[in-house]
C-alpha positions as CSV (number, residue, x, y, z in Angstrom):
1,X,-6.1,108.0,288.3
2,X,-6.0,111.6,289.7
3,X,-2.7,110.6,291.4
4,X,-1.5,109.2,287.9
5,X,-2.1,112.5,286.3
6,X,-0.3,114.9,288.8
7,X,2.9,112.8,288.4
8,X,3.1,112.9,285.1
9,X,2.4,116.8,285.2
10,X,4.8,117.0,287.7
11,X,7.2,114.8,286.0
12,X,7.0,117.3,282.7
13,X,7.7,119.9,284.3
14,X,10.7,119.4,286.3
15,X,11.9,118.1,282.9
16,X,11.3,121.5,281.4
17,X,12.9,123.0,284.1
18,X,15.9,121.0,284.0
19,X,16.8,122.2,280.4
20,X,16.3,125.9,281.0
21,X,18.8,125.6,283.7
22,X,21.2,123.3,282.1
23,X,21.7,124.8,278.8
24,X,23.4,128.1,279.8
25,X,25.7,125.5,281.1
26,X,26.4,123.5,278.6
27,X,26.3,126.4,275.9
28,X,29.4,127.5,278.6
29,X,30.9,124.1,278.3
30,X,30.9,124.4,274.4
31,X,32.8,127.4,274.2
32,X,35.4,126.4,276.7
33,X,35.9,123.0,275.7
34,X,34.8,122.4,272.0
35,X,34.0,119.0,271.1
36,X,36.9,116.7,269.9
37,X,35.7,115.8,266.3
38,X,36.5,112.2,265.5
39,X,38.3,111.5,262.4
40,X,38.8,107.7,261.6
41,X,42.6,107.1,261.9
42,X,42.1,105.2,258.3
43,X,41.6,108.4,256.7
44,X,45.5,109.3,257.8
45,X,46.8,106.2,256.8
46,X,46.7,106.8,252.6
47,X,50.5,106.6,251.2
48,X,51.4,108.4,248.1
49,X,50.5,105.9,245.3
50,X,49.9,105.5,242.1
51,X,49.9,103.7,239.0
52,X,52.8,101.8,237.1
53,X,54.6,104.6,234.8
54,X,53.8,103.4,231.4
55,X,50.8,100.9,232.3
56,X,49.0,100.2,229.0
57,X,47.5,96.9,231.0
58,X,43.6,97.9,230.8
59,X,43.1,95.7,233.3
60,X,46.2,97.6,236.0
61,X,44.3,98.8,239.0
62,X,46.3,100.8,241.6
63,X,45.1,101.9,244.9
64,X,46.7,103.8,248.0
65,X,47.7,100.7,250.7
66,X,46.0,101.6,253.5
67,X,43.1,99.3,255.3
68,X,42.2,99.8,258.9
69,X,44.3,97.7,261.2
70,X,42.9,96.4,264.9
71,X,45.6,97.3,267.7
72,X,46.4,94.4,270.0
73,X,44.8,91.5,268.0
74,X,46.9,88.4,265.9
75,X,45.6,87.8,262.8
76,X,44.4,84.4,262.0
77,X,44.6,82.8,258.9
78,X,40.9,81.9,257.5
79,X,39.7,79.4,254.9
80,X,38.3,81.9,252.5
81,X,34.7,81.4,251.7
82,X,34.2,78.6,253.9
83,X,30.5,78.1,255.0
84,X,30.7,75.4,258.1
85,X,28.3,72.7,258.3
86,X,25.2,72.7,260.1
87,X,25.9,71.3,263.6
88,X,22.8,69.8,265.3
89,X,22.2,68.8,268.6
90,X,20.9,65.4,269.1
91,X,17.9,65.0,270.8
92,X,17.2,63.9,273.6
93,X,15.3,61.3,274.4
94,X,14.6,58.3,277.2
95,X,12.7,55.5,278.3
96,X,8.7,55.9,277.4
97,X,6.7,56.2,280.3
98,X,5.5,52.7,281.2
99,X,1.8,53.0,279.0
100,X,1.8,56.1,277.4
101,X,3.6,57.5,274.2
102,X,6.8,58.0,273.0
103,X,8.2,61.3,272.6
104,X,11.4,62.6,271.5
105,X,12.5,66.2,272.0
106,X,12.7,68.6,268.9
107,X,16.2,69.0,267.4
108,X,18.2,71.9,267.7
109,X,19.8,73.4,265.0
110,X,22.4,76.2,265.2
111,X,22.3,78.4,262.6
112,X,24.6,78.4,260.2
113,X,27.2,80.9,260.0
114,X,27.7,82.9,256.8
115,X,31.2,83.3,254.5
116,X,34.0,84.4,256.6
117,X,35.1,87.8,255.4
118,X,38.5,87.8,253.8
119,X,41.2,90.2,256.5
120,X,41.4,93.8,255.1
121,X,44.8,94.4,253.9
122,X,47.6,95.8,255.8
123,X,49.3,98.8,255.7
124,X,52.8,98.4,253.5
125,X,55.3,101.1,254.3
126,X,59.1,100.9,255.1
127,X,58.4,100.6,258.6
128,X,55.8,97.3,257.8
129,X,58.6,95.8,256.0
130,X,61.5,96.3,258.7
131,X,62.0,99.5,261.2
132,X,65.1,98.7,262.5
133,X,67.2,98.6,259.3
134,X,64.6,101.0,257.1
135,X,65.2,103.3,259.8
136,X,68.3,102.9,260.9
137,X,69.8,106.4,261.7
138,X,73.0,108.2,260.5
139,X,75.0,110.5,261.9
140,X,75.5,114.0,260.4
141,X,76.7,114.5,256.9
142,X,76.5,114.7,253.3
143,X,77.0,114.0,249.7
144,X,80.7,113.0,248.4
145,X,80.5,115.7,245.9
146,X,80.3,119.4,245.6
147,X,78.1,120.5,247.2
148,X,77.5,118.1,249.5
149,X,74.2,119.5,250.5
150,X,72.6,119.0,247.4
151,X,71.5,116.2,245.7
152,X,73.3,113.9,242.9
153,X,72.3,111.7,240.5
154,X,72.3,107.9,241.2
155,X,73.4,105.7,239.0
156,X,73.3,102.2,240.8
157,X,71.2,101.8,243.4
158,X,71.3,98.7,246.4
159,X,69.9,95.7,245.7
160,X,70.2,95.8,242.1
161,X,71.3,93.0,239.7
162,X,75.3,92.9,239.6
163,X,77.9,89.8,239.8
164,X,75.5,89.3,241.6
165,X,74.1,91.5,243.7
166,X,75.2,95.5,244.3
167,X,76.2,96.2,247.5
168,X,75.6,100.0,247.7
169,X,74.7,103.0,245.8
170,X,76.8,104.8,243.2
171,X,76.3,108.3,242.8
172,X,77.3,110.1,239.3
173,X,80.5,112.4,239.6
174,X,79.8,115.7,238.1
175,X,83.1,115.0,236.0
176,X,85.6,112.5,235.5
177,X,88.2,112.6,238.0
178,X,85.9,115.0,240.4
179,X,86.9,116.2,243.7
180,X,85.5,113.5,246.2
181,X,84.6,114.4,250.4
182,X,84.0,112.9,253.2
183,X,80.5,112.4,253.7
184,X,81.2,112.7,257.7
185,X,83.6,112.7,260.2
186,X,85.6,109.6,261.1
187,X,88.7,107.7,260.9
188,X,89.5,105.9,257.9
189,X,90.5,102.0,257.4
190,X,90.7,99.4,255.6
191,X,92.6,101.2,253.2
192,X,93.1,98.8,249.7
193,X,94.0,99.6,246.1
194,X,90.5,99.7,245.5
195,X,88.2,101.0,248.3
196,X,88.3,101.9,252.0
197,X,86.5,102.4,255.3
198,X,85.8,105.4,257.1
199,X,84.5,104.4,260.4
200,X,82.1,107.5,262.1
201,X,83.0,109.4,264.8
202,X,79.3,110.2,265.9
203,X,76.7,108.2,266.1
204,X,76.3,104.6,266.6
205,X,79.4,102.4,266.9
206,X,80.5,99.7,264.7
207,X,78.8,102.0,261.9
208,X,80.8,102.7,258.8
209,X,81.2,104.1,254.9
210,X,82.9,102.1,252.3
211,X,84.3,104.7,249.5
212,X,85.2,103.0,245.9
213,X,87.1,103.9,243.0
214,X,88.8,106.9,244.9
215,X,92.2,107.9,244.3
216,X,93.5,109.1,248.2
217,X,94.8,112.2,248.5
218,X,97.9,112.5,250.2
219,X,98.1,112.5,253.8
220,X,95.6,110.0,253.6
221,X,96.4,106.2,254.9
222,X,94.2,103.9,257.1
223,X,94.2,105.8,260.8
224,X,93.6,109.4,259.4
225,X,91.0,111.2,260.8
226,X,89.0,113.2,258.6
227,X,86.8,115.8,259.2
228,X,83.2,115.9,257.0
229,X,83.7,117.8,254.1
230,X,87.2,117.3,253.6
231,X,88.7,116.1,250.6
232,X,89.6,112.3,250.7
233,X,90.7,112.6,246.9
234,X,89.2,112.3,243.5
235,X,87.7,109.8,240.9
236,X,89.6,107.4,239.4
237,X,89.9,108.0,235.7
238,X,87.2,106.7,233.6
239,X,84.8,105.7,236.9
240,X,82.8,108.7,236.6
241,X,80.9,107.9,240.4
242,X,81.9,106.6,243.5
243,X,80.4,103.7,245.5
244,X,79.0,104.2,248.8
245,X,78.2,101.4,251.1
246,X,77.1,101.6,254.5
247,X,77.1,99.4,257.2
248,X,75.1,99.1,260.8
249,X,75.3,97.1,263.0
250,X,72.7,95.0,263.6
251,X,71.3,95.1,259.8
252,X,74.5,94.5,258.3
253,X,75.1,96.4,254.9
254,X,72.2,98.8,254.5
255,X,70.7,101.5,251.6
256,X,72.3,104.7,251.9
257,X,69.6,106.3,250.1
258,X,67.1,105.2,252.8
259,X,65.0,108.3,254.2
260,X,67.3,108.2,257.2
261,X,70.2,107.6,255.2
262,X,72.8,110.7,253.7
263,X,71.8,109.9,250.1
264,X,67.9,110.5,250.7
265,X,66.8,111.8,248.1
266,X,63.7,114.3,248.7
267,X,62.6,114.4,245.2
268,X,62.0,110.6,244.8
269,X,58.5,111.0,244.8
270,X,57.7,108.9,241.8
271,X,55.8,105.7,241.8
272,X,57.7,102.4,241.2
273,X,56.7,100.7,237.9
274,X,55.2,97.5,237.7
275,X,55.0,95.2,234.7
276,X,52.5,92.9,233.7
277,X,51.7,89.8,235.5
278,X,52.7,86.3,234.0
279,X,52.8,82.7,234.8
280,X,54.4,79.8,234.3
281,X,54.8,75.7,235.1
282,X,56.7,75.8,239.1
283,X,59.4,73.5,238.8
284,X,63.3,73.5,238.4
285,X,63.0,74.9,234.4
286,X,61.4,78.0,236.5
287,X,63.7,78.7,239.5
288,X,67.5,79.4,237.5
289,X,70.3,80.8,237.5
290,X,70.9,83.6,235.5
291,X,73.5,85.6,233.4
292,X,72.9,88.5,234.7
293,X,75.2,90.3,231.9
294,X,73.2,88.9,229.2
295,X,70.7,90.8,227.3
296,X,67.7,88.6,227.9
297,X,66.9,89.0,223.7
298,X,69.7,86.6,223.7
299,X,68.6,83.7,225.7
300,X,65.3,81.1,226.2
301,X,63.2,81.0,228.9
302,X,63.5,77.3,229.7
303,X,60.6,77.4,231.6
304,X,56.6,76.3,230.2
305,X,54.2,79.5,230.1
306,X,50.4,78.9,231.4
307,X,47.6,81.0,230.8
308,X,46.5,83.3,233.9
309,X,42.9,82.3,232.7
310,X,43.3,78.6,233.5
311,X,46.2,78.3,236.2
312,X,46.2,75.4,238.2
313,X,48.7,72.9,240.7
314,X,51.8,74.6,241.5
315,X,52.7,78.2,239.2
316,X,55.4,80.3,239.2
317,X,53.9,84.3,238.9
318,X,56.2,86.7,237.7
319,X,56.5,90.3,237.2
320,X,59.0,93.3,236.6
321,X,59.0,95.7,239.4
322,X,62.1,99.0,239.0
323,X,61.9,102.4,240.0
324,X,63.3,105.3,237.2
325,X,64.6,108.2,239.6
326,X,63.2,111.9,238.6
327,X,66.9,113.2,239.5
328,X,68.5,112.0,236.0
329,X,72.1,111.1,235.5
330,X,74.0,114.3,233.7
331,X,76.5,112.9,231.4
332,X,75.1,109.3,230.9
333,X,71.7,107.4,230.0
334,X,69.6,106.7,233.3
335,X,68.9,103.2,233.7
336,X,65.8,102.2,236.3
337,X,67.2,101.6,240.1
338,X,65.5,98.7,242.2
339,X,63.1,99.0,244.5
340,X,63.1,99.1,248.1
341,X,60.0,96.3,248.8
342,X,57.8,94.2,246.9
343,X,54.8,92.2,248.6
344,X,51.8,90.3,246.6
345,X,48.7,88.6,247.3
346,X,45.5,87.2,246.1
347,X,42.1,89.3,246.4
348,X,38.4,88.6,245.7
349,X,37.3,89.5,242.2
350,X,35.3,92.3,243.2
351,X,37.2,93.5,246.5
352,X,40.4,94.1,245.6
353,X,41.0,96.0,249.5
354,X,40.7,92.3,251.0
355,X,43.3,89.8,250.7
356,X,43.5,85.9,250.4
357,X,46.9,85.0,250.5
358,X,49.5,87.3,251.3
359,X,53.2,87.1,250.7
360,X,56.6,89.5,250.8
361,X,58.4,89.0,248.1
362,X,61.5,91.1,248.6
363,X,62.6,92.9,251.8
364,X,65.3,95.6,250.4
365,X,66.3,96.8,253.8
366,X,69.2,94.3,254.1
367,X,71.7,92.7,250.9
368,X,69.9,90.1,249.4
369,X,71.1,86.3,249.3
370,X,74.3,85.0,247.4
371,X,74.4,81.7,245.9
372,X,71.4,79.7,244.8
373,X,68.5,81.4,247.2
374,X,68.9,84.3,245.2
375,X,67.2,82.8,241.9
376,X,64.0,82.4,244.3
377,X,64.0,86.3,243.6
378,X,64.8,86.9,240.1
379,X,63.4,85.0,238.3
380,X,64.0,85.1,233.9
381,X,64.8,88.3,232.1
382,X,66.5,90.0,234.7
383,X,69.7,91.6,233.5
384,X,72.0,94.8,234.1
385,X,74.5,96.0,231.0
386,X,76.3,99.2,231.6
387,X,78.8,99.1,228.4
388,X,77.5,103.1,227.5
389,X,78.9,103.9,230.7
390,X,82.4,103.1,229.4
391,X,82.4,103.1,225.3
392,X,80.9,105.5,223.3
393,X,79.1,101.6,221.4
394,X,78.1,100.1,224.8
395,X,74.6,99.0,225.2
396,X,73.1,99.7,228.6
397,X,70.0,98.1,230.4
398,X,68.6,97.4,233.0
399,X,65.6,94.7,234.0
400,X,64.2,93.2,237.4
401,X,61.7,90.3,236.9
402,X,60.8,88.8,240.3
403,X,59.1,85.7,241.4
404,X,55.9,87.3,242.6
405,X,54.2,84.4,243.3
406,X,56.9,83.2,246.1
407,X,59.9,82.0,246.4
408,X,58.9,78.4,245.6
409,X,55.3,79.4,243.3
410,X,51.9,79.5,244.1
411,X,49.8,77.0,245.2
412,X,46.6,77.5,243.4
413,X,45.2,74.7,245.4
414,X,44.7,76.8,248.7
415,X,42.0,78.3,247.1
416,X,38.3,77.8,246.0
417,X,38.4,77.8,242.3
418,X,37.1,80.7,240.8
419,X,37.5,84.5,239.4
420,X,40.0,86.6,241.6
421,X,42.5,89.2,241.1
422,X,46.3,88.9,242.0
423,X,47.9,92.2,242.7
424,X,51.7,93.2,243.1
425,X,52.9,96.1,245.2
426,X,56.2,97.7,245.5
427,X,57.6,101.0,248.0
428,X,60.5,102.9,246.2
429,X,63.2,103.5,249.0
430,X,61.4,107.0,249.7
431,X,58.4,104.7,250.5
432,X,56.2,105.5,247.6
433,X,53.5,103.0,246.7
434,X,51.6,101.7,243.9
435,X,50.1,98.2,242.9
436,X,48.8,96.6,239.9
437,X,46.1,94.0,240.1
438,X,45.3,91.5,237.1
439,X,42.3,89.0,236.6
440,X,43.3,85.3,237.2
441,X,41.5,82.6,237.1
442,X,41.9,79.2,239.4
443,X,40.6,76.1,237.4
444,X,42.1,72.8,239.5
């Protein structure tokens, strides 16, 4: 016991020892190398986001997209709220011992295991969507206007409902008949009566910039080369912009406006607006084509409505997603541009950071789909009228419904019934987010 008693004396006090000595070390340590303070990477992850301009829906939620994402692992789709059976081990049993009593071992149970947790939602930027094409750089240049370092109103943007789909951006002249540049260097094209090419001279090859609606200057014919800033000629009368498309290699035609494109605009910093979520009956009536130069006032929806409170089988969701630029057009009314991705999904009622389902609805880094896939996008009340652009009695106005739900509607069947929320989320092409959830209910 004596023995006992001296070790543990001794013990204490080489432990006493030990932190005299060591902590002019580690005070040393301290000041030479501070500690690294962890901050969780999900704090850095918050886009700018906000609510849909002009949301009177009580019910609108927005939030910024971000969740944390695990590096280096698939996800795998999970039944939502599935509890599995019990499994249980049979016992095990044998012949009886000749004379004596029959036993049979205890089962074994393993414990159930509780509600799989619906995957947190992923990040949605540009660079989610598609970083080749998003990102796809340009080489050095400018605006087709003076000056060609500043911005200029757009008054078409890519992606936006034409005859039937626009194939670039038009950018607002600052007068009829306005001086127009080259927005870089290259050698020009393609020349016809109404647009040309002018291939780059820097940057990646194969890329190019279609001009429309120009009158040429003279000197200039298809094999000119043209410096950046020089003047290729000037609006054709009664146009009021020119069209620029771009096209990479690779992506195909792409949005000049993207934030590596030469019509970036640095003060797009609003949020997208998102209308209000509605259903109705999947089926041919809900996937048609469309006029798109037809005020929708004018037409039927030939499609069957259903209440989001009772939705059921197969339904088509819908809802109007635009962006309305903070750089206005001058000399004409501003009509909304599209935007540059959509994606939706469906969340638990009271968790509206995990997802369910989850679907994108629109990629804008490449030129939507001609011919009948395209009414798998638009869906009823999309339009474009530009007449004020033209006549002093035109009517202009612009509308993007989409089909939110997918391209083919939502099955309500993969899906417990019950209370959730369905929420839609769009990036403008500067990459601002915002969503807008709405209560549904699933009643098969």
């Amino acid at each position: 016991m004596t023995r006992i008693i001296a070790l543990t004396i001794l013990c204490t006090a080489s432990l006493a020892a030990g932190v005299v000595v060591a902590s002019p070390s580690l005070a040393s340590a301290f000041r030479s190398h501070p500690p690294r303070v962890h901050h969780p990477r999900w704090l850095w992850q918050y886009s700018v986001s906000g609510p849909a301009s002009g949301s009177t829906n009580p019910e609108a939620e927005t939030y910024p997209s971000t969740t944390r994402t695990a590096k280096h692992r698939r996800a795998t789709p999970q039944a939502p709220y599935s509890t599995p059976a019990p499994t249980t081990t049979p016992a095990a049993t044998g012949d009886p011992a000749p004379g004596g009593p029959t036993t049979t071992a205890p089962p074994t149970t393993t414990k159930p295991a509780g509600p799989r947790r619906p995957p947190e939602l992923p990040r949605f930027t540009l660079r989610s969507v598609d970083t080749r094409c998003f990102t796809a750089p340009s080489a050095p240049g400018g605006w087709p206007f003076a000056p060609t370092t500043a911005v200029h109103p757009i008054r078409g943007s890519f992606d936006e409902p034409r005859s039937p789909v626009h194939i670039g951006v038009d950018v607002e002249a600052p007068r009829d008949q306005a001086p127009v540049y080259a927005m870089q260097s290259g050698t020009v094209r393609h020349v016809t009566p109404d647009h040309f090419d002018v291939h780059a001279a820097h940057g990646r090859a194969g890329t190019y910039l279609q001009y429309w609606h120009v009158n040429l200057a003279a000197g200039i014919r298809a094999g000119t080369v043209v410096r950046r800033r020089q003047k290729l000629g000037t609006v054709k009368a009664g146009m009021k912009h020119v069209h620029i498309s771009e096209f990479v290699p690779g992506c195909g035609l792409v949005d000049p406006a993207r934030p590596n494109g030469l019509l970036a605009d640095p003060y797009n910093t609003e949020w997208p607006s998102i209308g209000s979520l509605s259903a109705v009956a999947a089926g041919s009536r809900a996937f048609v084509p469309l006029s798109l130069s037809q005020a929708p006032a004018d037409l039927t929806d030939p499609s069957h409505p259903v209440d989001l409170d009772a939705l059921s089988g197969t339904v088509d969701l819908r809802a109007s997603v635009t962006d309305m630029p903070k750089v206005r057009m001058r000399h004409d009314p501003q009509m909304p541009l599209a935007p540059a991705a959509i994606r939706a999904y469906l969340t638990p009622a009271a968790n509206t950071r995990r997802h369910l389902t989850m679907r994108l609805v629109f990629d804008g880094s490449k030129l939507l789909p001609n011919g009948a896939g395209l009414w798998r996008y638009w869906a009823f009340g999309t339009y474009r009228l530009n007449g004020c652009y033209f006549t002093s009695d035109g009517s202009c106005g612009m509308q993007m419904v989409w089909h939110v739900g997918g391209p083919h509607g939502f099955d309500t069947r993969s899906v417990p019934n019950g209370s959730y929320r369905y929420c839609v989320e769009a990036l403008t092409i500067a990459g601002v987010d915002a969503r807008r959830c709405t209560p549904v209910t699933i009643k098969n």
